[in-house]
C-alpha positions as CSV (number, residue, x, y, z in Angstrom):
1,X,-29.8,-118.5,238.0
2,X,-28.0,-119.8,241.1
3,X,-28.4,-123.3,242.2
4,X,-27.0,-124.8,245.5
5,X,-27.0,-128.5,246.6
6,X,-28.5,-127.8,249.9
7,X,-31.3,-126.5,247.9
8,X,-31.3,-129.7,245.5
9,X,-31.6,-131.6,248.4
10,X,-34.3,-129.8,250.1
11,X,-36.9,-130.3,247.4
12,X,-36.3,-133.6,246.8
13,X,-37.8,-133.8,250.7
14,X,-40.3,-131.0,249.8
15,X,-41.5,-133.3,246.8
16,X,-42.4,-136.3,248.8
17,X,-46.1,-137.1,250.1
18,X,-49.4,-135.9,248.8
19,X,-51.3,-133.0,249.1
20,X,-53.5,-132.7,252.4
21,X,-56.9,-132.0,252.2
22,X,-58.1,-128.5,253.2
23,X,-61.4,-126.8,253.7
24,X,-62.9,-125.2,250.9
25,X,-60.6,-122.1,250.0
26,X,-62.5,-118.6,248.9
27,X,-63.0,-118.8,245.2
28,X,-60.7,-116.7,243.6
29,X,-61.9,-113.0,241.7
30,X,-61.6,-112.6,237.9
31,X,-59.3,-109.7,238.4
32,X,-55.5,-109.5,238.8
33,X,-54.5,-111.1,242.6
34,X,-51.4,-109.6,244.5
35,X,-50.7,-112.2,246.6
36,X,-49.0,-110.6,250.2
37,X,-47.1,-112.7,252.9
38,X,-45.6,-111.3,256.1
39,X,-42.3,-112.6,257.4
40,X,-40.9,-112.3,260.7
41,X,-42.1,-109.4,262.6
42,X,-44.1,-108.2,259.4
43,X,-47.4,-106.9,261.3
44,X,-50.9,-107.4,259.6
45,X,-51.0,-103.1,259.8
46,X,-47.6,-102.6,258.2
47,X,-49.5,-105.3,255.0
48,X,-52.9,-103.3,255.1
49,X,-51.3,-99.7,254.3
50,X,-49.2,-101.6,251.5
51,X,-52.7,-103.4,250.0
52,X,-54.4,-99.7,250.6
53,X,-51.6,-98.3,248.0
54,X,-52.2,-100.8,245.5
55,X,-55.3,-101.2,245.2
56,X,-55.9,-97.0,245.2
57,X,-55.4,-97.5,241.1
58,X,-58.4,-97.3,238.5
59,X,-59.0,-101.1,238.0
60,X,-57.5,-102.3,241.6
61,X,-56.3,-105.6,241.6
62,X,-57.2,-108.2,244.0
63,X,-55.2,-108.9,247.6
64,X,-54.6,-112.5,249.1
65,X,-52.9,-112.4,252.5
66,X,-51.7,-115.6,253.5
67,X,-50.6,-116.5,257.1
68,X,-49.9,-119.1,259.9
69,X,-52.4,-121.6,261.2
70,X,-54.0,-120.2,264.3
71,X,-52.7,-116.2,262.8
72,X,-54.8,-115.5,260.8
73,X,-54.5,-111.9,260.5
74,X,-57.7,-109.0,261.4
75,X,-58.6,-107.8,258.0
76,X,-60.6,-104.5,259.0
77,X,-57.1,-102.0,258.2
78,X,-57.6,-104.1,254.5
79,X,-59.2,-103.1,251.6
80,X,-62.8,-104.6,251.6
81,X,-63.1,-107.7,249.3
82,X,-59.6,-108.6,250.6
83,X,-59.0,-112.7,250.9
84,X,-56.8,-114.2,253.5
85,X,-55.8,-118.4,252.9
86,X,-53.6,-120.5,255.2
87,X,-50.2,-120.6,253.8
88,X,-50.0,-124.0,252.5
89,X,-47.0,-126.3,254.1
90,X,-43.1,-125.9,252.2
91,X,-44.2,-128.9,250.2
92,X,-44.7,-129.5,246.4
93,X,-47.7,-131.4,246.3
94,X,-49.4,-128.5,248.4
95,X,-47.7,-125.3,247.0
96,X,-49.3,-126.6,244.1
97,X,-52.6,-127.2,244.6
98,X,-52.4,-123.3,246.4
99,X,-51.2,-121.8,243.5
100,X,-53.5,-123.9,241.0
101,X,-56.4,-122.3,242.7
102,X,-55.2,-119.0,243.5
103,X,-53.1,-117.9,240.0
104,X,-51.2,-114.8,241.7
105,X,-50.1,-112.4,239.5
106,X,-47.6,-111.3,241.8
107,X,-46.1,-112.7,245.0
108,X,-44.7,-109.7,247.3
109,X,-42.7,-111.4,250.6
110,X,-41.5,-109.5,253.3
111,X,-38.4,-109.0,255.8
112,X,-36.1,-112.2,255.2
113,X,-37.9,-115.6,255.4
114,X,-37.5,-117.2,252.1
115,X,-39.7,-120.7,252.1
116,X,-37.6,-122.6,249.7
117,X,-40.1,-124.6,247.7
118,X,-42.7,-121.9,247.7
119,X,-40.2,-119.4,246.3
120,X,-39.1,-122.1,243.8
121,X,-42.5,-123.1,243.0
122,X,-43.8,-119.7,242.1
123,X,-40.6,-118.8,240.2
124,X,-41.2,-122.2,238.2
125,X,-44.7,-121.0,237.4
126,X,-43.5,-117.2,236.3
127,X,-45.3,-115.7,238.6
128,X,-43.0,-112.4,239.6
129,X,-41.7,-112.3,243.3
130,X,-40.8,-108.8,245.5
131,X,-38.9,-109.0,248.5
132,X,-39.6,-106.0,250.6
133,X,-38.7,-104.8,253.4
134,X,-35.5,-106.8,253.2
135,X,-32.8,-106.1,256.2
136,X,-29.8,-108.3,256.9
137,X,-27.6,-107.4,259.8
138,X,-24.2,-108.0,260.3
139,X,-24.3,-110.9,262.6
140,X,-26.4,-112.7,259.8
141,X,-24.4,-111.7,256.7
142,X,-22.3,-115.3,257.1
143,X,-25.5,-117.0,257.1
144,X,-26.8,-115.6,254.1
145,X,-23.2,-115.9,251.9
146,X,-24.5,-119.5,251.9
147,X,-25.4,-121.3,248.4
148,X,-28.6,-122.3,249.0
149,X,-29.9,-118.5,250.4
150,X,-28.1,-117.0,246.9
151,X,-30.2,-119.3,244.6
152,X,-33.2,-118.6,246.3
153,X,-32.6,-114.6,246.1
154,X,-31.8,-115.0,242.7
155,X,-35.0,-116.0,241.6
156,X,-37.0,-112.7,242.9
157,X,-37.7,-110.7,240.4
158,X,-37.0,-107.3,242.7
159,X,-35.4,-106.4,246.4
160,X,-36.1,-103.5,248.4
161,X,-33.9,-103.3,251.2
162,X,-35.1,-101.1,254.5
163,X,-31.4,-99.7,254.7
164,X,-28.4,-99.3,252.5
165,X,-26.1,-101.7,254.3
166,X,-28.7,-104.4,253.7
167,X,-28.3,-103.4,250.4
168,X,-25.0,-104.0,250.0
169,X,-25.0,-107.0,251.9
170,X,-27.3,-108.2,249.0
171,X,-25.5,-106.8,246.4
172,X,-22.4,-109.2,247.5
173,X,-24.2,-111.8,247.9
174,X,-25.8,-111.6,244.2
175,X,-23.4,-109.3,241.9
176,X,-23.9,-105.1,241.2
177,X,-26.5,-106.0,238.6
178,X,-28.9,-107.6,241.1
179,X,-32.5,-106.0,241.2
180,X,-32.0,-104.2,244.7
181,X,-32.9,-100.8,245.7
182,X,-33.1,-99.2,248.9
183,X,-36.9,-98.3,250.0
184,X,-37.1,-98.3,253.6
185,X,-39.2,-99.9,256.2
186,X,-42.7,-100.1,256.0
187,X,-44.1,-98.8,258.8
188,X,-47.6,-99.1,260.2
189,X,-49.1,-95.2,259.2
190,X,-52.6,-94.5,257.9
191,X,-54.0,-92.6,255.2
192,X,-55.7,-89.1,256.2
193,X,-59.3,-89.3,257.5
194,X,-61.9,-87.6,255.4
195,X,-64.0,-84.8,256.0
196,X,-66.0,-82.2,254.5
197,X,-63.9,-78.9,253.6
198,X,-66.8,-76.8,253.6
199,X,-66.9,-77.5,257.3
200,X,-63.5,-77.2,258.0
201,X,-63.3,-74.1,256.2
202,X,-66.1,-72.9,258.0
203,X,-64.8,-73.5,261.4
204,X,-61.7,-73.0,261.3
205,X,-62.7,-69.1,260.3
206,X,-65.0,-69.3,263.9
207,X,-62.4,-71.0,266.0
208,X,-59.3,-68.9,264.1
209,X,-59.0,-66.7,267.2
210,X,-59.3,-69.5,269.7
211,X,-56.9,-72.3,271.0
212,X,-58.9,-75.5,270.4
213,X,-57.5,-79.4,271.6
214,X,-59.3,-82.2,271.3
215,X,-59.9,-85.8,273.0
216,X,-60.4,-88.3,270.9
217,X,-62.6,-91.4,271.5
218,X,-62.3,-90.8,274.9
219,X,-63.7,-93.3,277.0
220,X,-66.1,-92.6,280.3
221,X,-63.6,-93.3,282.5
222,X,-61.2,-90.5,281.1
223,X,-63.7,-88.1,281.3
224,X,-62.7,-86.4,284.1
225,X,-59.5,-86.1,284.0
226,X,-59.9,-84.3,280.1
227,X,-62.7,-81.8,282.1
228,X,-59.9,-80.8,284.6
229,X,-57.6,-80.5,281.8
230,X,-59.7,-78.0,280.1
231,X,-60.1,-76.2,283.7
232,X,-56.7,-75.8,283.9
233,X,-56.0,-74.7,280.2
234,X,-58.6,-72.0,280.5
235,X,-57.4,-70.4,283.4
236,X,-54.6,-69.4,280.9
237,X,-56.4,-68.8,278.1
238,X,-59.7,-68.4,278.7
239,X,-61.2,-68.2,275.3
240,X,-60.0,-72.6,274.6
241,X,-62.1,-74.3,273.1
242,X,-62.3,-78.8,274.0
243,X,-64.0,-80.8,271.5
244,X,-64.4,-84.1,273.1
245,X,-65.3,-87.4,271.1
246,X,-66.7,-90.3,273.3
247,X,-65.8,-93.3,271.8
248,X,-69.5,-94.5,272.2
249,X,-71.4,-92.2,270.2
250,X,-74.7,-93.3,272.4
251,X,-72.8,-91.6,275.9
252,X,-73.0,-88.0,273.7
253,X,-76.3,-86.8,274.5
254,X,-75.5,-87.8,278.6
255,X,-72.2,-86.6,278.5
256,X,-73.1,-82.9,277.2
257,X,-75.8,-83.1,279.7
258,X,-73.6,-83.5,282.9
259,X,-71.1,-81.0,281.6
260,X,-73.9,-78.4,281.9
261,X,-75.2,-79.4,284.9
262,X,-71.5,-79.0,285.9
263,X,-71.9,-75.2,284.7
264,X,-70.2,-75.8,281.1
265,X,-71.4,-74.0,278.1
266,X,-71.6,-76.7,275.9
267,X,-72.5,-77.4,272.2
268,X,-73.3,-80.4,270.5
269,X,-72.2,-80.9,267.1
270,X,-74.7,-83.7,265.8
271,X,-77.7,-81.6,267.0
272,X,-76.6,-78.7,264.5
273,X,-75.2,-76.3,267.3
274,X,-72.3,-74.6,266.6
275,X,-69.4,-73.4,268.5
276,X,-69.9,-69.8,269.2
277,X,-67.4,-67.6,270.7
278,X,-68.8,-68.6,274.3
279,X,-69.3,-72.1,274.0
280,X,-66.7,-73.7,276.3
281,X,-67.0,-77.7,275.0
282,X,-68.0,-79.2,272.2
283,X,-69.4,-82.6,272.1
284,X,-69.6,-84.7,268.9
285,X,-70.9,-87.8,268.8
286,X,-69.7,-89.3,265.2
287,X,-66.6,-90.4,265.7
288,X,-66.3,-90.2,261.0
289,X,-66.2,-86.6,261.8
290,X,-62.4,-87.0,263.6
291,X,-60.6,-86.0,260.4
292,X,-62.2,-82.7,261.1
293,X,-61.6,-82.7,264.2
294,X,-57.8,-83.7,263.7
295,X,-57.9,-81.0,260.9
296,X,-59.4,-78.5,263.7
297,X,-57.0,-78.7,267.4
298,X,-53.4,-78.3,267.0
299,X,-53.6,-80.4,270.2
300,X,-54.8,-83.7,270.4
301,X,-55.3,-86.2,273.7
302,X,-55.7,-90.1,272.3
303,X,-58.8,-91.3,274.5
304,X,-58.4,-94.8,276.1
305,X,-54.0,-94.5,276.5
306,X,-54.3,-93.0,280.4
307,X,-56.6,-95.9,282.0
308,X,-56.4,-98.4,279.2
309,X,-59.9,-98.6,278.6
310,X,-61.9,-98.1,275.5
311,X,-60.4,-99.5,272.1
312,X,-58.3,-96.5,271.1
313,X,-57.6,-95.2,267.7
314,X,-54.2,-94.7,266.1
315,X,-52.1,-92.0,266.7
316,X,-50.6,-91.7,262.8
317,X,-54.7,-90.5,262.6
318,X,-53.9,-87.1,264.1
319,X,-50.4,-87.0,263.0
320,X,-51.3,-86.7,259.4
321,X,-52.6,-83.5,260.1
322,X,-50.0,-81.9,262.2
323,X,-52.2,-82.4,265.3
324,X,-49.3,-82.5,268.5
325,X,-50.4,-86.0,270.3
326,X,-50.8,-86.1,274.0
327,X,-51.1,-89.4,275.4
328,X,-51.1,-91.9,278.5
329,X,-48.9,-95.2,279.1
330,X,-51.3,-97.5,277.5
331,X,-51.2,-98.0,273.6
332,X,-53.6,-100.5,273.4
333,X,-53.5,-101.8,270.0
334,X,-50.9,-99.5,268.7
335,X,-47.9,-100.5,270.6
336,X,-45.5,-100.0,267.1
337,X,-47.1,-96.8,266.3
338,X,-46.6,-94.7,269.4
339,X,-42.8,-96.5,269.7
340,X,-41.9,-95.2,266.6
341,X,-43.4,-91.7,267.5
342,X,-42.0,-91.7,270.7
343,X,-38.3,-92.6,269.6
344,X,-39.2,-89.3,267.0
345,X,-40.2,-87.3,269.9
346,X,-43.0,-86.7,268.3
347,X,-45.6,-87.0,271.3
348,X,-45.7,-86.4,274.8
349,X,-46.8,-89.0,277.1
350,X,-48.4,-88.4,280.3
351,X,-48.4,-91.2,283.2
352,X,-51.5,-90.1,285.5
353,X,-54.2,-87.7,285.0
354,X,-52.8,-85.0,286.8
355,X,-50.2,-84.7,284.4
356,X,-52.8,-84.4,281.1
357,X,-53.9,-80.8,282.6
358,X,-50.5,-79.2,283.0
359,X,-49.4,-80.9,279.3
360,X,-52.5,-79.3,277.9
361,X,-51.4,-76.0,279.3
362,X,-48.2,-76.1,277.6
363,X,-48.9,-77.6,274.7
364,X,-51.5,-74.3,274.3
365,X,-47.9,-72.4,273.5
366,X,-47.7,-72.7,269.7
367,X,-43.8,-73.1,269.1
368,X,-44.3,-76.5,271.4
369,X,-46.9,-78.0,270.0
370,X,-45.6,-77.2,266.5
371,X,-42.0,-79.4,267.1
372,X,-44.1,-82.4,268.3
373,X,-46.7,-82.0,265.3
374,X,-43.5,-82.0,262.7
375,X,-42.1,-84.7,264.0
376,X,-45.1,-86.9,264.1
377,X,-45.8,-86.1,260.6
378,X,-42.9,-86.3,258.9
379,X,-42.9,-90.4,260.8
380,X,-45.9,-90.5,259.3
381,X,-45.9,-89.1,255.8
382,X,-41.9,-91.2,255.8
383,X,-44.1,-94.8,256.4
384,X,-46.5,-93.1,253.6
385,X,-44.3,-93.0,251.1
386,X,-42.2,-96.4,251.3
387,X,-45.6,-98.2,251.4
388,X,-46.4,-96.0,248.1
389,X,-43.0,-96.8,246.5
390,X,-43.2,-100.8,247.1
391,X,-47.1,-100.7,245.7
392,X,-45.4,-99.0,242.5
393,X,-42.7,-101.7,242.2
394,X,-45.5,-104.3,242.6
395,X,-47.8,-103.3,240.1
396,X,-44.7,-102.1,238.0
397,X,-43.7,-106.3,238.2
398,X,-47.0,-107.2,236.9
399,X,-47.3,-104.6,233.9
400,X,-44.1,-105.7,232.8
401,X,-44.1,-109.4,233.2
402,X,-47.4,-111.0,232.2
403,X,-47.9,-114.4,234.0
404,X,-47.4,-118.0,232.8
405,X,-49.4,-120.1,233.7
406,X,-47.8,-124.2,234.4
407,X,-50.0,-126.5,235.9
């Protein structure tokens, strides 16, 4: 194990004072606790597909997210039961009153900030560590030849470096026999929405004649920009079929309402009406029914990214199914997801509403819509696997290395 004096030095600060005092912290489950913590630009999303792997085991073990005073991170994209604490400060007396309480089985960091005492702490305890996501450019490799950065890599158990000159950057830095692999970046993704394959089966034999797109969660104000869209599209092909979403269920009943007044032919989905060969749009209220839906349109518009309103949804949701994604300037919450699809060019964005209609149109050619569909899934199902790959190395760490407990 590598030592440095820099490092020496810095615990003998980190050692000094008492613990503070802190409000009551969760209590701890019985089960096995992965303990996660973002560095850098490590975004809560990117952490929630990586606890979603890990815990999709028989017997899941419990996740701890720690984070920043004042960013605290939103749980919802976690699996439920998941625990968030603040991380405690870089000092002795605290890291060990955290770790007393909390007994991680495993500590997984991310990117490249190494808190010294916390990583010498939980080292001390034998608790196993994983770096992921580990990158170090060129203009930082001086930076990291230093002692006191060596002795603290040397005591994680396992490195997975996003790219294979971070890699060998590392693998200077420690010697050939240090624990590093290349992995890749996790990326924000999600896993593929549910639905019932009786139904898709079902309609996908009515519709198999038809060219179908669909607007999803599409906010009031959108509205009628999709309806011209679909105007448009059917004076090419007249048989297309719209399913629309509203991204309040409540506005379904009203929304199929003014479309017929408007002279649509018009089905709604939750009141058991299908979509017969003349039906025009189809209205569904339920927005659990979009991996269907996704599953359905080879064509899909993301509601709430041409006016900004509404909360959106996230455009790896379509993507997992091949569905090409149309979308407006706004990303809303999403701003990694449709960056890393648009630098795939694996979406087309349009900037007003008259655009959407003439992007539907072309998008109705097959061959089209098929390049942006591949593209967006293979960003997707890429992020997939990585995230699946560190979850193996994680629970991997804690099969193989049972923890000792020091107080």
């Amino acid at each position: 194990m590598s030592w440095s004096p820099a490092l020496a030095l810095y615990l003998i600060a980190a050692r000094r004072g008492a613990a503070r005092s802190v409000a009551a912290r969760p209590e701890r489950p019985g089960e096995r606790l992965i303990w996660l913590h973002p560095g850098g630009s490590g975004t809560p999303r990117r952490l929630a597909q990586l606890a979603l792997r890990i815990t999709a085991r028989d017997d899941p073990p419990a996740i701890l997210v720690t984070g920043q005073e004042g960013a605290a991170p939103e749980l919802d994209d976690f699996p439920d039961g998941t625990l968030f604490d603040l991380l405690p400060p870089d000092r002795i007396a605290d890291l060990r009153a955290f770790l007393r309480h909390w007994r991680p089985d495993a500590l997984v960091l991310t990117e490249t900030e190494l808190p010294p005492a916390l990583i010498v702490e939980t080292h001390r305890r034998g608790i196993p560590i994983l770096l992921a996501d580990a990158a170090i450019g060129a203009a930082e490799d001086r930076f990291w030849r230093r002692g006191m950065a060596r002795a603290l890599l040397s005591r994680i158990d396992r490195i997975l470096a996003r790219d294979p000159e971070s890699a060998e950057r590392l693998r200077r830095l420690l010697g050939p026999q240090a624990p590093v692999e290349v992995a890749g970046r996790i990326e924000e993704t999600t896993d593929p929405l549910p639905c019932k394959d009786s139904d898709r089966e079902w309609l996908a034999e009515l519709t198999s004649a038809r060219p179908v797109w669909l607007a999803a969660s599409c906010p009031q104000g959108e509205e009628p920009a999709v309806i011209a869209a679909h105007a448009e599209a059917l004076r090419f092909a007249h048989r297309t079929l719209l399913v629309v979403v509203p991204d309040t269920p409540a506005r379904a009943p009203l929304l199929a309402a003014n479309l017929r007044a408007q002279g649509w032919i018009v089905a709604e989905w939750d009141k058991g009406e299908e979509p017969a060969r003349d039906v025009q749009i189809l209205v569904a209220a339920d927005e659990a029914d979009l991996g269907l839906w996704y599953r359905l349109a080879p064509v899909t518009f993301m509601g709430g990214t041409l006016l900004a309103e509404g909360a959106g949804r996230s455009p790896f949701e379509p993507a997992a199914f091949g569905s090409a994604i149309l979308h407006g300037p706004h990303f809303g919450a999403y701003p990694e997801a449709y960056a890393r699809l648009i630098e795939a060019r694996a979406t087309r964005m349009v900037d007003q509403a008259e655009e959407l209609a003439r992007a539907v149109t072309d998008m109705m050619a097959p061959d089209r819509a098929a390049i942006l569909a591949h593209n967006a899934w293979a960003v997707s199902s890429g992020g997939a696997e990585v995230a699946e790959r560190v979850a193996r190395a994680v629970l991997d760490l804690i099969e193989a290395r049972p923890r000792t407990e020091v107080v």
